[in-house]
N, C-alpha and C positions, 0 to 999 in steps of 0.2 A: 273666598276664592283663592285667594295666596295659601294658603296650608294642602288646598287641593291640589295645585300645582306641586308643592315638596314634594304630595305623598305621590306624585307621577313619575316627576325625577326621581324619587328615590326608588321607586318599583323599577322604574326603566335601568339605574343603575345595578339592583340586584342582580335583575333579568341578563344586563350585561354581563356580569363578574361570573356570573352562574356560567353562562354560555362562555366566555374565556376559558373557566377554572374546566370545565367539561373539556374543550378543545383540549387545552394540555393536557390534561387527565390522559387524553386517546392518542396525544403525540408521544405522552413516555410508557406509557402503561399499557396492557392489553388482558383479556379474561381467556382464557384456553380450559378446554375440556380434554380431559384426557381419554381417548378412544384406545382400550383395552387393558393389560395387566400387565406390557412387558415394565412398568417401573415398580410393579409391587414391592414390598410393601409402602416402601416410600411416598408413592402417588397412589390412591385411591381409582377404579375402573369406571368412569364416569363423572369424578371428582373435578369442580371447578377450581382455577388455582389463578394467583396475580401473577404478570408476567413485565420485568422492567425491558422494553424495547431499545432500539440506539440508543445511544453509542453503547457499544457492552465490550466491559471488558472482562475476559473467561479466564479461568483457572480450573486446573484441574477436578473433578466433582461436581464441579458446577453442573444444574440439569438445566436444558435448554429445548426448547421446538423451533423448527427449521422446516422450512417447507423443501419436499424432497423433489424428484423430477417430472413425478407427475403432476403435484401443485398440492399435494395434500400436506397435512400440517403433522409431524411427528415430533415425539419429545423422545428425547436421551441425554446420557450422561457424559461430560465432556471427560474421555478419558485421556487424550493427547494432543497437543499444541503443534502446533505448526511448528518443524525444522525438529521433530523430536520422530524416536521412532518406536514401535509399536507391534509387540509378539505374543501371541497365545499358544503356553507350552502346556500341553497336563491340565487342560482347565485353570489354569492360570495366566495373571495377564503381566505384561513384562513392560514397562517405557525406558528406554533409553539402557535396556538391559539388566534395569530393578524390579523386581517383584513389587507390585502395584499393592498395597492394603486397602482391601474394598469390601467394610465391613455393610456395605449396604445389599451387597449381592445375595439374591436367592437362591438361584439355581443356576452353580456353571457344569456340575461334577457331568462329564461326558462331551462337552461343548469341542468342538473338531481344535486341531492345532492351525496356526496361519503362519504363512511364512512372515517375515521382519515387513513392516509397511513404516517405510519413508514420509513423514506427511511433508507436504509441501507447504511454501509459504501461504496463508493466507489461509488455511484449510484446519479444520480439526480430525479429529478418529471420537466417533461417538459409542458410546456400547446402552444396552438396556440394562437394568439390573438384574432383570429373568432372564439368564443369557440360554435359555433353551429353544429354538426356532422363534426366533423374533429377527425382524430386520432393525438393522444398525448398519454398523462401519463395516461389520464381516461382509455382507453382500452387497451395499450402497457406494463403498468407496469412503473417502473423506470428503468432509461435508467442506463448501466454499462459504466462510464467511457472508456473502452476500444474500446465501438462502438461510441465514440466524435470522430470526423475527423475534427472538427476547428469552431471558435468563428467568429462570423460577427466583422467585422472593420466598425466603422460609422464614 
């Protein structure tokens, strides 16, 4: 009867660590599907990918999904930081008035010019890699820190 009993506690404490190790699993981590081609090649159209949730701290390149204003979930590439600023000349992309190197991009040749965007505090400038009609920061605006829901893990 006592060995019966161990193997209960011990089943019961698996069961527990399991359910802990799952819970945090879900507090830092997250699984996102990518819905369409604007990160090709980079991210795969349908491709499931890890994502580390808060606290995140971004740097430029970083790809990340943010839920936009209507509540759906997109991913882009962190092209500018907050108090920095942000110009598209020539199909090219400019931060704080340096020519950005972004050997991940597939198609910018044609992509409109923008005037200088100021990002404010707390905010990013996101872009896709297929910068050819895709929404990003060109028409969304700069994204608020508060709709980031977690950083790609490569």
């Amino acid at each position: 009867m006592a060995n019966s009993h161990k193997v209960l506690h011990l089943l019961l404490y698996i069961v527990i660590g399991l359910a802990g190790l799952a819970l945090g699993l879900r507090l830092f981590f997250g699984l996102y599907q990518v819905q369409g081609d604007g990160m090709e090649p980079t991210l795969k159209n349908q491709g499931f990918y890890l994502v580390m949730s808060r606290p995140l701290t971004l740097k430029k390149g970083d790809i990340v999904v943010f839920r936009t204003n209507t509540g759906k979930p997109l991913i882009r590439r962190v092209i500018g930081l907050p108090n920095q600023t942000v110009e598209i000349k020539k199909s090219k992309v400019y931060v704080d008035g340096k020519l950005l190197h972004e050997p991940y991009v597939t198609r910018a040749e044609g992509i409109g010019d923008t005037e200088v965007v100021n990002i404010p505090e707390n905010h990013y400038y996101l872009l896709s890699d297929d910068r050819a009609d895709t929404w990003d920061s060109r028409r969304m605006g700069t994204i608020h820190q508060n709709q980031l829901l977690g950083k790609f893990i490569h």
